[in-house]
N, C-alpha and C positions, 0 to 999 in steps of 0.2 A: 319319807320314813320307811323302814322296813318293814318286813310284815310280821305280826305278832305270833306265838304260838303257845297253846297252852294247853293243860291233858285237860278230860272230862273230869267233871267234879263226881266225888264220889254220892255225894246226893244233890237232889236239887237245889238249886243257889238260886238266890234272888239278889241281887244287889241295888242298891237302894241310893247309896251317896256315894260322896269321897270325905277320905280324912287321913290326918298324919300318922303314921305306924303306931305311935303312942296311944292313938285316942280311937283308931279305928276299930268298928263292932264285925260282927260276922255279916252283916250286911254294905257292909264297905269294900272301896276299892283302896288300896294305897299302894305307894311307888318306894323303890329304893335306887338310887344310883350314886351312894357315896359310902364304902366300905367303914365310912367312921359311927354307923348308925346300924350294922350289922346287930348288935345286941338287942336295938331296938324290934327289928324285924324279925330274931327268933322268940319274940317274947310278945309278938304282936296278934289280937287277934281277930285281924283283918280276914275277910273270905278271900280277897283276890289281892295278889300284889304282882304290882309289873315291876319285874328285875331284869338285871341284864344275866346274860347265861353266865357267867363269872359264880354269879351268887344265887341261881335258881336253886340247886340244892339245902340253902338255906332259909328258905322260906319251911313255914312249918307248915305238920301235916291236916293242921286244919285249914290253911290259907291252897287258894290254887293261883298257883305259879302262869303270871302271865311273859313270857322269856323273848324278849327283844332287843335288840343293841341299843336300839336308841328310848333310854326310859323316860328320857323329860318329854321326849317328842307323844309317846306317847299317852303319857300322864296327863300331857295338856291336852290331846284329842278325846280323852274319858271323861275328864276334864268339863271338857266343851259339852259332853253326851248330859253331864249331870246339871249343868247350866250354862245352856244355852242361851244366846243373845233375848231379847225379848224382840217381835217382828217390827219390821222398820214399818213407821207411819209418814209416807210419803207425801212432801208440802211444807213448806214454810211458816210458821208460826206466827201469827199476829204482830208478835209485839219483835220480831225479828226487822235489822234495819239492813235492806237488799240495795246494794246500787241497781240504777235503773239498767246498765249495761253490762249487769253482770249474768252468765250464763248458766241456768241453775237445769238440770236434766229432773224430770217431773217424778223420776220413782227417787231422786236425794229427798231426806229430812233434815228440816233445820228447826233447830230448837228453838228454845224460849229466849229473849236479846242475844243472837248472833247477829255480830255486823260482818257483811260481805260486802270487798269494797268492787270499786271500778273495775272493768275487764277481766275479774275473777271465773273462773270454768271451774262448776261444781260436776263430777262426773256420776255415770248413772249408782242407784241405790249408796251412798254417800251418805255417814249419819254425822253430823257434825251436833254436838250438847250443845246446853245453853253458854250463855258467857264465853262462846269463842267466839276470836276475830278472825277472818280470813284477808288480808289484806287485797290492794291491790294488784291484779294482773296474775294473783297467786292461781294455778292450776294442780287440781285434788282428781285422779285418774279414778278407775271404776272401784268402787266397794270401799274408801276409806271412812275409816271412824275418825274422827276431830273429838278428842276428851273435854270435857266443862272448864272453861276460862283456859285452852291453848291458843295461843297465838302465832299466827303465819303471816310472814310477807315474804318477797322476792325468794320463792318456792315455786317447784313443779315437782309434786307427790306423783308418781306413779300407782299403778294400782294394790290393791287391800295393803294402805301405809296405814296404822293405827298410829296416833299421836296423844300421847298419855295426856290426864290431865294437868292445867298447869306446864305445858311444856312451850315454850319459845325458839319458835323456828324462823331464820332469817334474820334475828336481830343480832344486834354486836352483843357480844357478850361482857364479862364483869369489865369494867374501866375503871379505875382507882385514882 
């Protein structure tokens, strides 16, 4: 991502959450990157919106203009500042069913009934929820999250792969 820029605010700002141009208070952050929500954003009254320089101008002059090219990118790293993962609890869960030869690195979390099958490699800090499968021989690289009830087989994740939940990886897909 590129780097952000923004002028000083004419008084002191505290920002507090995020929220959508429509609903944001003066302690909010919000984003614009689609000119069909322009109206929304001069009538918005957000403290802080990340635009792209196209439409910094149109931010009003209660909001302070944060002027990047890339707005989603940075939307989701403010984003991230406003909620943050909750810290990984490293170990396996009781009621998780682990093949005996499967290689779990001790800072991954596995949640509540995950099964991990045969010759699966879980890599380091690795947060897989409850109700996922990892199949067999399946290998998950450093830092992925595994969502509640996704399922993996005949995979190799490389590192920070997030897998939504409910997603099916490696299986055949619809057959009629």
């Amino acid at each position: 991502m590129d780097a952000a820029e923004a002028e000083a605010p004419p008084r002191r700002l505290r920002l507090a959450g995020i929220a959508p141009l429509h609903a944001a208070g003066p302690a909010d952050v919000s984003f614009l990157d689609n000119r069909k929500y322009i109206a929304a954003l001069e009538a918005s009254q957000a403290g802080a919106v990340i635009v792209h320089p196209d439409m910094a101008a149109r931010v009003p002059a209660t909001a302070v203009a944060i002027v990047t090219t890339e707005p989603y990118a940075a939307w989701a790293r403010v984003a991230a500042l406003f909620h943050p993962l909750p810290p990984l609890r490293p170990g396996i869960h009781p009621s998780a069913v682990v093949s005996p030869d499967a290689t779990i690195d001790p800072s991954a979390e596995i949640g509540p009934l995950v099964v991990i099958g045969a010759a699966a490699e879980i890599g380091p800090r690795c947060r897989i929820a409850s109700h996922a499968v990892i199949g067999d021989g399946v290998v998950l690289g450093h830092d992925c999250r595994i969502g509640p009830h996704a399922s993996l087989s005949h995979a190799l994740l490389g590192a920070r792969v997030y897998v939504y939940p409910g997603a099916r990886i490696g299986q055949e897909g619809f057959i009629a």
